[in-house]
N, C-alpha and C positions, 0 to 999 in steps of 0.2 A: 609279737606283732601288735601293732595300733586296733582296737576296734571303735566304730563308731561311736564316737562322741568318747573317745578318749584321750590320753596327755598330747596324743600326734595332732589330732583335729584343734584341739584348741590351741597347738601352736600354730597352725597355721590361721587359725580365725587371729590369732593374737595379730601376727605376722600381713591378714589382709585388711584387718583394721588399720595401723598402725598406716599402709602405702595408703592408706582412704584420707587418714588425718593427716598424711606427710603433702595431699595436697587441697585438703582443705582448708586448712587451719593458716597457711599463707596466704590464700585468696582471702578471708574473711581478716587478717592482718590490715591488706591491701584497704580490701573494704571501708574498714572503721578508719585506718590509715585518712583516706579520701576524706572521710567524713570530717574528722578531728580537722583536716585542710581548710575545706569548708568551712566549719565553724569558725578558723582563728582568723580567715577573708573577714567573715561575716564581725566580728569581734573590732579587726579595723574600721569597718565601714560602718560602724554602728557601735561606737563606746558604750552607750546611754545601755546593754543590753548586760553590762556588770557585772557581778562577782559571780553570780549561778551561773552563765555560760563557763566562766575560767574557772569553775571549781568540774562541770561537765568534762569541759577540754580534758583536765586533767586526769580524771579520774578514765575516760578515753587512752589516754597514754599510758597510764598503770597497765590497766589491760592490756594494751601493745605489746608492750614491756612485756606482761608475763607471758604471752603468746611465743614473742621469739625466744624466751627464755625457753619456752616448752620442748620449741620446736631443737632447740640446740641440745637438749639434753636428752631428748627421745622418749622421756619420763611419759607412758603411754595417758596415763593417770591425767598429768598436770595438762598435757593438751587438752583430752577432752573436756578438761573446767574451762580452759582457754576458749577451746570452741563454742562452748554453750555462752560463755559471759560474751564473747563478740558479736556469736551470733544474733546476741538479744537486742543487740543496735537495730535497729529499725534505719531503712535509705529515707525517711521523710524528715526533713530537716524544718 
């Protein structure tokens, strides 16, 4: 039998992590998602703002990229790098 704080409890701490990042890590997707939007508006409407916004964009999408990579592979590991780097977008544009 499982005792506390043994193989049984950590799979399920594994198991309630994992449904926490299965829906955060799309909403903070979405998030940066929006942002990188913004930014590529703001890119048209404003050329003279040059290579460091589209090198930002970019590296914006990387991120994306590895988020739904994460999230498609389930790699419990690689989301939470996912979440911490999206999360670190700040919404002040």
């Amino acid at each position: 039998a499982d005792q506390p704080g043994g193989r049984g409890n950590h799979q399920g701490l594994e198991r309630e992590v994992s449904d926490t990042l299965a829906d955060a890590l799309p909403r903070e997707i979405a998030r940066v998602s929006a942002k990188r939007d913004r930014w590529r508006d703001m890119m048209i409407e404003h050329p003279e703002l040059g290579p460091g916004m589209h090198l930002t964009i970019a590296i914006m999408q990387v991120e994306i990229d590895r988020g739904v990579k994460a999230c498609a592979s389930g790699d419990i590991v690689e989301m939470l790098r996912a979440h911490q780097s999206l999360k670190d977008y700040s919404d002040d544009d």
